[in-house]
N, C-alpha and C positions, 0 to 999 in steps of 0.2 A: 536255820530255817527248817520246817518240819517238809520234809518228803512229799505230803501233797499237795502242802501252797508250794515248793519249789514248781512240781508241775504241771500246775495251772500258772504259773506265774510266767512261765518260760513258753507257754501255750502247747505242749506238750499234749497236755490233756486240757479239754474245754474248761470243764468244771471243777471243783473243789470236791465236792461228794463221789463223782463219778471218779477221780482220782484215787478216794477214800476206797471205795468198792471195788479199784483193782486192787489195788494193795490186798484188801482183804479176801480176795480169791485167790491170791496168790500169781495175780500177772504182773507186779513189779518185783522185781527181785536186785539187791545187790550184794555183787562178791558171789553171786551163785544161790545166796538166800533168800527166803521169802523176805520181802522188807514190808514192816509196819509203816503207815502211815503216820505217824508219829514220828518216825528215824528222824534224826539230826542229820542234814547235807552236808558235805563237807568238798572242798578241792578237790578234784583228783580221783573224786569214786565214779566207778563205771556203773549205770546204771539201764537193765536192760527191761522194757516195756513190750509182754508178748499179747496182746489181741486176739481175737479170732480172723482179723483182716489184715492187720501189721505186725513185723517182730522189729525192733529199734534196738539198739545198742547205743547210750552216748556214754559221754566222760564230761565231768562235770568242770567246766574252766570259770563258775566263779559263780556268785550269792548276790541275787539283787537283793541290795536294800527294802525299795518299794516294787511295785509293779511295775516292769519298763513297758515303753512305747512299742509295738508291734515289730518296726522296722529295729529296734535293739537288741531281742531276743534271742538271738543265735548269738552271740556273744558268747552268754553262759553256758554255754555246750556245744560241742562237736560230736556229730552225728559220724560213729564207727562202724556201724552197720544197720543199713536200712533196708528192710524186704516185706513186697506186701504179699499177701495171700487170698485168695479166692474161700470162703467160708463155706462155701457150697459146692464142695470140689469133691467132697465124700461122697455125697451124695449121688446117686443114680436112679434113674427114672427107666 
């Protein structure tokens, strides 16, 4: 399964494009590398999503088929680190 229906699939990220457009800014990354949104998913890869408001870490525990149910979704991954961030925290007035 490609990297950005994985996460829209897993509701990660909302959408499909908007998952596309991290990728290609370089806010998903796995193994440390920038990852295309094209990558093939696999078992077992850590995969870390940096935001301007979130940094996530999971590991990937398994490939839905189709789209699961809302209540199924955490299945396919464990959440290894999760921290939000203030976007506006540079800033000073």
């Amino acid at each position: 399964m490609r990297l950005d229906i994985f996460l829209k699939n897993t509701g990660l990220i909302k959408q499909r494009s908007e998952a596309k457009r991290a990728c290609d800014a370089g806010q998903v990354q796995i193994g440390g590398q920038q990852a295309k949104a094209s990558h093939t998913v696999v078992v077992g890869e850590q995969i870390r999503i940096a935001t301007p408001s979130r940094l996530l870490d999971i590991e990937v525990l398994g490939i839905p088929e189709r789209p699961p149910a809302r209540r199924d979704r955490r299945r396919f991954y464990r959440i290894l680190r999760e921290e939000y961030r203030d976007p506006y925290e540079d800033l000073s007035f």
